[in-house]
ZALUM-202856 format. One line per field, with one value per residue (C-alpha): residue in three letters; x, y, z. Coordinates in nm, 4 decimals. Last residue first. Example, Ala and Ser with C-alpha at 12.3 -4.5 7.8 and 13.67 -1.06 7.14 Angstrom:
REM ZALUM-202856
residu = ser ala .
xx = 1.3670 1.2300 .
yy = -0.1060 -0.4500 .
zz = 0.7140 0.7800 .
//
This chain:
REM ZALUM-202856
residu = unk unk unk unk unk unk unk unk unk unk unk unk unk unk unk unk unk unk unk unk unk unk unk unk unk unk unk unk unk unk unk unk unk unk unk unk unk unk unk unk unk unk unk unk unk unk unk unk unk unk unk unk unk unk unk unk unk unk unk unk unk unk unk unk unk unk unk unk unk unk unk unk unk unk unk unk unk unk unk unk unk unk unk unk unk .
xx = 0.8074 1.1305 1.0388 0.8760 1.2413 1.2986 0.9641 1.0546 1.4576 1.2510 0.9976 1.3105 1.5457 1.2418 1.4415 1.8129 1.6221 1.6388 1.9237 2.1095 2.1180 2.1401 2.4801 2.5644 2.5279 2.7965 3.0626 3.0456 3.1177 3.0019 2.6056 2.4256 2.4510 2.4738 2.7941 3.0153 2.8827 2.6528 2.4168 2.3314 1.9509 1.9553 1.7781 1.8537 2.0156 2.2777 2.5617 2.3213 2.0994 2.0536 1.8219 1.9707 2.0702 2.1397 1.9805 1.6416 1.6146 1.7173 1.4653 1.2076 1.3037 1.2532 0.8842 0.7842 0.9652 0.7713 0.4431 0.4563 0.2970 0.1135 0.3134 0.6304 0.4718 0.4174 0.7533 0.9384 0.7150 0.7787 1.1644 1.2036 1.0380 1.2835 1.5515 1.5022 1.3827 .
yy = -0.3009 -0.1657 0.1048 -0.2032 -0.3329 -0.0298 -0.0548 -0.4200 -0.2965 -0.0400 -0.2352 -0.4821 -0.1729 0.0162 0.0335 0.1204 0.3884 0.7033 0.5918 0.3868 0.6218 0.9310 0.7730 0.6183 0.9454 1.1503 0.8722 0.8658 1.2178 1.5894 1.5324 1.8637 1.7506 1.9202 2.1395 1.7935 1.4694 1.2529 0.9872 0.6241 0.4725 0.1756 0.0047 -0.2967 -0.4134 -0.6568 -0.3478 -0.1497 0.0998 0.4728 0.6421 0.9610 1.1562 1.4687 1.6264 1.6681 1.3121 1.1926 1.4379 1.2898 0.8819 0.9890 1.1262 0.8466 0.5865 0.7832 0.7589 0.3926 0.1599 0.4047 0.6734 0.4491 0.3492 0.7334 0.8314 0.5626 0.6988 1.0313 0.9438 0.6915 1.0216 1.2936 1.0259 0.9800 0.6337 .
zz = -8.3701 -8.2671 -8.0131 -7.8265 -7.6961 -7.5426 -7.3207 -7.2787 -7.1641 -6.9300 -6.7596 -6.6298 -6.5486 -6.3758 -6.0101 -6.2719 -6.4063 -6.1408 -5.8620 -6.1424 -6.3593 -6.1913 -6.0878 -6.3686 -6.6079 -6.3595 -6.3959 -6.7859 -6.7854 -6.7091 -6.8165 -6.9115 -7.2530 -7.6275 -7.4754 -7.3453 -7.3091 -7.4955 -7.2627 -7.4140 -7.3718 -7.5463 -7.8650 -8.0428 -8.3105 -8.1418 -8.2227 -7.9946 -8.1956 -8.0321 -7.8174 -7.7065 -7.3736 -7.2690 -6.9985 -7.1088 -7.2767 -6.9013 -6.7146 -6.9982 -6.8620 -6.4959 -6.5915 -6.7811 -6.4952 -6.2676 -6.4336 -6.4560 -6.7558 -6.9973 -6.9050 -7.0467 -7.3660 -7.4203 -7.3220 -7.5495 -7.8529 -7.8362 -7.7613 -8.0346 -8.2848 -8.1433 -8.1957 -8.5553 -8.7023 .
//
């Protein structure tokens, strides 16, 4: 599945369960980030650096991170989980 699709449908599942998180998660898309496959198969949230991203490094991501979807980590790993099905 494409990114632009995982993100639709990440988003959606998300404003169906907690605005914020929704509106956290399209800041993160906005800045840089993709939904890719884990080696275990499944999917995470992983930031790109450089011109494609407004993120500066590794440090940068954590911070917003963990202040903006580290509260929903719980919601968010189930949300991720449902992009698979």
């Amino acid at each position: 599945m494409s990114d632009p699709y995982l993100w639709s449908k990440l988003i959606n599942l998300a404003y169906q369960r907690d605005t914020l998180l929704a509106r956290n998660l399209e800041g993160f898309r906005a800045e840089g980030t993709n939904i890719v496959k884990s080696k275990n198969n499944k999917y995470v949230l992983r930031p790109t650096y450089g011109e494609e991203s407004s993120w500066q490094d590794e440090e940068d991501y954590r911070k917003y991170a963990d202040k903006f979807l580290k509260p929903y980590k719980d919601l968010l790993v189930e949300l991720l989980g449902m992009l698979g099905e």
